[in-house]
C-alpha positions in Angstrom: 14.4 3.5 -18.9 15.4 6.7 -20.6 15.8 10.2 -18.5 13.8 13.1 -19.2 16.7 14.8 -20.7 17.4 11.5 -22.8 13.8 11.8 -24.4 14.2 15.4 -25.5 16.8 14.6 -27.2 15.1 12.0 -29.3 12.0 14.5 -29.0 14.2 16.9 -30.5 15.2 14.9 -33.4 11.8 14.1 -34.5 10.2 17.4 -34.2 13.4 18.1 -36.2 12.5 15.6 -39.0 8.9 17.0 -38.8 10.1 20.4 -39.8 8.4 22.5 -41.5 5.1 22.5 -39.0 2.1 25.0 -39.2 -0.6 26.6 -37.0 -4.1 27.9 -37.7 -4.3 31.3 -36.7 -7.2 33.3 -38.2 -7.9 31.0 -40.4 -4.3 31.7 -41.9 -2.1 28.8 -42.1 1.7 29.7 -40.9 4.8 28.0 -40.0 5.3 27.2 -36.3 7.2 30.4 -34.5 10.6 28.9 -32.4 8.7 29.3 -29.1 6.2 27.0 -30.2 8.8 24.5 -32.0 10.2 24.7 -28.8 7.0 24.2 -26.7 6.6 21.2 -29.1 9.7 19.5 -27.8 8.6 20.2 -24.4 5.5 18.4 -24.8 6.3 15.7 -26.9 9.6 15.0 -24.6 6.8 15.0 -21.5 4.5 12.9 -23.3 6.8 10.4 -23.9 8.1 10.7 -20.7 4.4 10.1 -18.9 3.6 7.4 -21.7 6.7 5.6 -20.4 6.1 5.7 -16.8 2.4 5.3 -16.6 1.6 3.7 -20.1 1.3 0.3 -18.3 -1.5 1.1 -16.5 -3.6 2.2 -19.9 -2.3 -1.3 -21.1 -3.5 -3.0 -18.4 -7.0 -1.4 -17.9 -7.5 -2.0 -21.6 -6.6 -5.8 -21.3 -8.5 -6.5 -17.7 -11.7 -6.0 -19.9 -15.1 -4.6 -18.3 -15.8 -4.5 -14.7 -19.6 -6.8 -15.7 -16.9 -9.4 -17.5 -14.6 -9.2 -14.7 -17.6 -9.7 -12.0 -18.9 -12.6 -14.4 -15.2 -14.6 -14.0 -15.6 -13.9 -10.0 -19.1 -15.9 -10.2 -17.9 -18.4 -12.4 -14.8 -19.2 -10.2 -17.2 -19.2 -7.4 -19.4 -21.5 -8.6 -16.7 -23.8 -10.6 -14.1 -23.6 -7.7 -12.2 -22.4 -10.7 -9.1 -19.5 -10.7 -10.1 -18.0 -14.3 -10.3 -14.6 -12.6 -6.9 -14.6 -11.3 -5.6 -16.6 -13.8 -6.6 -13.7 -15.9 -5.1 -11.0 -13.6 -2.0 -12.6 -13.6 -1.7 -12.9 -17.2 -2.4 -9.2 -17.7 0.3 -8.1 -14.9 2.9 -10.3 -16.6 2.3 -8.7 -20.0 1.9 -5.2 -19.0 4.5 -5.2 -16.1 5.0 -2.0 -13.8 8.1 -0.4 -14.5 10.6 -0.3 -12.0 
């Protein structure tokens, strides 16, 4: 996994590529000042950062489903002496896995 200093770098580089960027101000469009090219490296460099330490779990609570279809599997596997619930769990931590 890359180091917050190794993703500003690559933050760098794209903001680079992006160049020039504007703001509204006033309803006057105008090229971004270097404190806020800067501030844009910041936060892309953190947002990369935070997507590649927690973007897992985003991935995974998209893929689990909703709670009422996750309940429904519980019954079902109840009823069926079935493991589709698990199963399912499983097969969402194995595609999404926590990074280590």
């Amino acid at each position: 996994m890359a180091t917050l200093e190794e993703l500003t770098v690559i933050a760098t580089q794209e903001i680079e590529d992006a160049k020039p960027m504007y703001a509204q101000v006033n309803n006057e469009r105008r090229e971004f000042t270097d404190a806020e090219y800067d501030q844009a490296i910041v936060d892309l460099a953190n947002s990369k950062f935070d997507q590649q330490e927690n973007g897992y779990i985003t991935a995974r609570q998209e893929a689990y489903g909703s709670i009422a279809d996750q309940l429904d599997m519980i019954y079902w596997d109840g009823k069926n002496s079935t493991t589709t619930f698990q199963d399912h769990i499983d097969a969402v931590k194995a595609a999404h896995p926590k990074p280590e």
